[in-house]
C-alpha positions in Angstrom: 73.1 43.2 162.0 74.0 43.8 158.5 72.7 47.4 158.9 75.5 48.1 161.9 78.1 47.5 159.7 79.9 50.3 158.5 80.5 51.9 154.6 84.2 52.2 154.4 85.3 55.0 152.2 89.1 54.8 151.3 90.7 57.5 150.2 94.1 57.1 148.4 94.2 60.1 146.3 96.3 62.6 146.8 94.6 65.7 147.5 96.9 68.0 146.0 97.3 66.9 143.0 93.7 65.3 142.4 89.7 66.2 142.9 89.2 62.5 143.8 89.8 62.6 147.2 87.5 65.9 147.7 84.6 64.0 146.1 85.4 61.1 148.2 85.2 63.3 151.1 81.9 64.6 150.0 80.4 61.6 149.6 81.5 60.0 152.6 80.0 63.3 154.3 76.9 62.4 152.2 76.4 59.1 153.6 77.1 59.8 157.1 74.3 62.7 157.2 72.1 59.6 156.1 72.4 58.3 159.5 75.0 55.5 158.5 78.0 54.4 160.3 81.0 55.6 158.0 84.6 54.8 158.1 87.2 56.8 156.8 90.4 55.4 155.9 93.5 57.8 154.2 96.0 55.7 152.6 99.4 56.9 151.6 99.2 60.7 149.9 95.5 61.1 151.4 96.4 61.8 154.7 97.4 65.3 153.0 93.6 65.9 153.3 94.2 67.4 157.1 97.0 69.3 156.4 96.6 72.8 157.4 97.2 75.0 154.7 93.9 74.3 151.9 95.3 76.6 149.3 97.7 73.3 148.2 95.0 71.0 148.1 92.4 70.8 145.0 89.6 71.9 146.2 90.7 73.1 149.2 87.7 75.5 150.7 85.6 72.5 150.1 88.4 70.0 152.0 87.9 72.5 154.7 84.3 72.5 154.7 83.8 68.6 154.7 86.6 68.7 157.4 84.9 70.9 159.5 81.1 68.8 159.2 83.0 65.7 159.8 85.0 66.7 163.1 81.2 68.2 164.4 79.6 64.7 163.5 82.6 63.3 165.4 84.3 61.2 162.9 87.4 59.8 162.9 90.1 59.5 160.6 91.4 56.1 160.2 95.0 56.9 159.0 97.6 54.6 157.6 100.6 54.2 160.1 103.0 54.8 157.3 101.7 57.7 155.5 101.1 60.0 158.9 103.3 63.5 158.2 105.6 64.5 160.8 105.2 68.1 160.0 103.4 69.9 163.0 100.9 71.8 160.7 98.9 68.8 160.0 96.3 67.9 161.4 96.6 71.5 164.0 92.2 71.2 163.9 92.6 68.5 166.1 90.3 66.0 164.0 90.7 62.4 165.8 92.8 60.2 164.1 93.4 56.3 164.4 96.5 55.2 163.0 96.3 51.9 161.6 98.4 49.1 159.7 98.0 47.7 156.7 96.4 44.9 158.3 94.2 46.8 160.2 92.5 48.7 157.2 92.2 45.0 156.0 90.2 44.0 159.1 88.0 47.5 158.5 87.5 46.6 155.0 86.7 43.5 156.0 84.0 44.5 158.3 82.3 47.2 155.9 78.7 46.4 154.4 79.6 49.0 151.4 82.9 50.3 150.1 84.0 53.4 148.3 87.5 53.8 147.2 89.2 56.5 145.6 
């Protein structure tokens, strides 16, 4: 059972101002193409990491990349309720997104088997 549980990667960086959430990103990437259940989770400024235009973000091409690999493998986004933009040029790839309380992201947390937070 233990092996069904997911690693929760939370990302709370803000990606245009930090590398920490690309790296996150990356490694969350890394652990999915291992075969393992992964939950993303974008607290607060992270949620930036779908916006359209790369060129604001650190690391950007490499946001873009992960981005791409990650909507392919099918994986959501689990996105805080209170941190999701209003401005219609996020999110235009049309990755899946699951927006989710505070209490929520306790309840993932609380189901992960491994945690990475940035």
């Amino acid at each position: 059972m233990a092996a069904s549980r997911p690693v929760v990667v939370v990302i709370s960086a803000d990606p245009r101002a930090s590398h920490r959430a690309n790296e996150a990103m990356r490694i969350g990437l890394g652990i999915v193409a291992g075969e393992n259940d992964v939950t993303f989770v974008l607290l607060g400024p992270a949620a930036h990491l779908l916006d359209e235009d790369t060129d604001e973000l650190v690391d950007g091409d490499d946001i873009a990349r992960f981005r791409a690999n990650l909507k392919q493998l099918e994986v959501p986004f689990h996105v805080e309720v209170d941190a999701l933009p209003t401005d219609p040029a996020w999110n235009v790839e049309g990755h899946r997104v699951i927006p989710v309380t505070r209490q929520e992201i306790a309840g993932l947390v609380g189901r992960g088997r491994r945690f990475l937070v940035f």
